[in-house]
N, C-alpha and C positions, 0 to 999 in steps of 0.2 A: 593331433590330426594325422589322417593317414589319406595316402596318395599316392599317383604311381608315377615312373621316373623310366626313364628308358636309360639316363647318366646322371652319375651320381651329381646331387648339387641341383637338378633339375624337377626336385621334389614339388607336387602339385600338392595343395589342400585337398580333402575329403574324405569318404569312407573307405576306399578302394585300398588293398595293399602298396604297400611302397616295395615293388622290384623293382632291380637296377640291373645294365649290365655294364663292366666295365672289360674291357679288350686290352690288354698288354700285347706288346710283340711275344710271338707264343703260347702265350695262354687266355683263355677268357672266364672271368670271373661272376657265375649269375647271384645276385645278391637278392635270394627270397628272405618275403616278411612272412615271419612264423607266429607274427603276436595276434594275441587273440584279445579284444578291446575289452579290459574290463577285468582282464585276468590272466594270471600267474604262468598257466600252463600254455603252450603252443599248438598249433595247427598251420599246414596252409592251408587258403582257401581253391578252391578249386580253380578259379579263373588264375591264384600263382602258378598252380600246377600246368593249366594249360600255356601258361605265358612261358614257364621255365621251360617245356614240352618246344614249344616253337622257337625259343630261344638258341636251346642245345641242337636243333633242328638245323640253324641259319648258320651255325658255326660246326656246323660236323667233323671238320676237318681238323679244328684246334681241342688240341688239350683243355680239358673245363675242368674248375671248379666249381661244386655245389654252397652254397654260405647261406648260411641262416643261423639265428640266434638260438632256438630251442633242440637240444639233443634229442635227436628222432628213437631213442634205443635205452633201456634201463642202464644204467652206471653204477649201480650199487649202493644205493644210497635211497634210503624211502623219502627222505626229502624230496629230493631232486626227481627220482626218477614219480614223485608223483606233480610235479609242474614242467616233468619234458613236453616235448612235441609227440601229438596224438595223430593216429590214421596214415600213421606212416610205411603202412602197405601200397598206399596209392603214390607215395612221391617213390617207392623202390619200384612199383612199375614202371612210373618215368624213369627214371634210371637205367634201367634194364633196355629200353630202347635207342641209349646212348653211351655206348662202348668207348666214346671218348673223354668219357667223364673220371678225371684223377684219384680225385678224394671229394672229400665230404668235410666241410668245416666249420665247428658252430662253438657256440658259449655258455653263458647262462648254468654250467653248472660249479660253477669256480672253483674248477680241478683241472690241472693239466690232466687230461686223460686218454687213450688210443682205445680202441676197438673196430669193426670189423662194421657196415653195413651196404645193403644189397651187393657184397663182392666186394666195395671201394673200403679205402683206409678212412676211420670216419676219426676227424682229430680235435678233441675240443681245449680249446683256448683255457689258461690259468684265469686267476682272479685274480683284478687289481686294485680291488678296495678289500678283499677278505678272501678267506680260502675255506672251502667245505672240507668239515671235517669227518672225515667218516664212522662207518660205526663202530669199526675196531677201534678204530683211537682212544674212545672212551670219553672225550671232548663233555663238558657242560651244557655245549651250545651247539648247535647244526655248523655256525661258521666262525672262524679264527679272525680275530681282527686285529690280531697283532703280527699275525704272519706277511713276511714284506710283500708288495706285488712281485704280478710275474709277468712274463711275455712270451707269446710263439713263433719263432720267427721260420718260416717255412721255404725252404729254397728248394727250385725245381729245375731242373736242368733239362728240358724238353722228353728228358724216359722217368729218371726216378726223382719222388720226393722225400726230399729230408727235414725233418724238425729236429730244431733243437728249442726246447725249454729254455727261458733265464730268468732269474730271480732280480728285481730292477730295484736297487737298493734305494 
């Protein structure tokens, strides 16, 4: 079931997206839903867009992170990059109207991975039940399931952010 949330934990039933925001001293976190019911690949729907749009609006002041599950951007990988997040010229318009906005941080393609979107560092989270393997690899399979989890653990010191990958035995 899908719902909308204004804090986390505060999840409603229904059809609507599940956004959340959560506020840290410093920074604030808008947590869009990229699933699309029924299927693999991502979008958001426009009413997240405009929620995110008024969201990043209300907190201009603070440092933002953008969070969603589906990588808005090809990764290299035709798996993946054919069940990322779709129509994601309209979320970098939002974007664009919000210069306080740090990075971009999402999952679902289980690769530690970096790249670059509308201008911010877009940084996606490892796997931790399996790892994609790419296509150089030569791999059998799309994903490694004996490769150990991993984790992102992202420190931000009010100017610059740092990630560091780690492998969780």
């Amino acid at each position: 079931m899908r719902g909308r949330a204004d804090e986390p934990g505060d999840e409603a039933g229904g059809d609507a997206p599940v956004n959340q925001i959560h506020r840290t001293e410093g920074a604030v976190f808008a947590l869009c839903d990229s699933t699309v019911p029924g299927r693999d690949d991502g979008r958001l729907a426009d009413e997240t867009l405009a929620w995110l749009d008024a969201a990043l609006a209300e907190d201009a002041g603070t440092p933002a992170f953008v969070c969603f599950h589906h990588p808005p951007v090809r990764l290299g990988s035709p798996y993946v990059d054919g069940i990322r997040q779709f129509g994601e010229r309209r979320l970098a318009a939002v974007l664009a109207r919000h210069p306080q906005v740090v990075a971009v941080l999402c999952g679902h393609a289980h690769t530690p991975a970096s790249t670059v979107f509308a201008g911010r560092p877009l940084l996606v989270a490892p796997g931790v039940v399996s790892t994609l393997v790419l296509p150089w690899e030569h791999g059998d399979s799309v994903v490694d399931h004996q490769a150990p989890p991993a984790v992102a653990f992202h420190l931000f010191d009010g100017q610059r952010l740092t990630t560091h990958y780690r492998v969780v035995p």
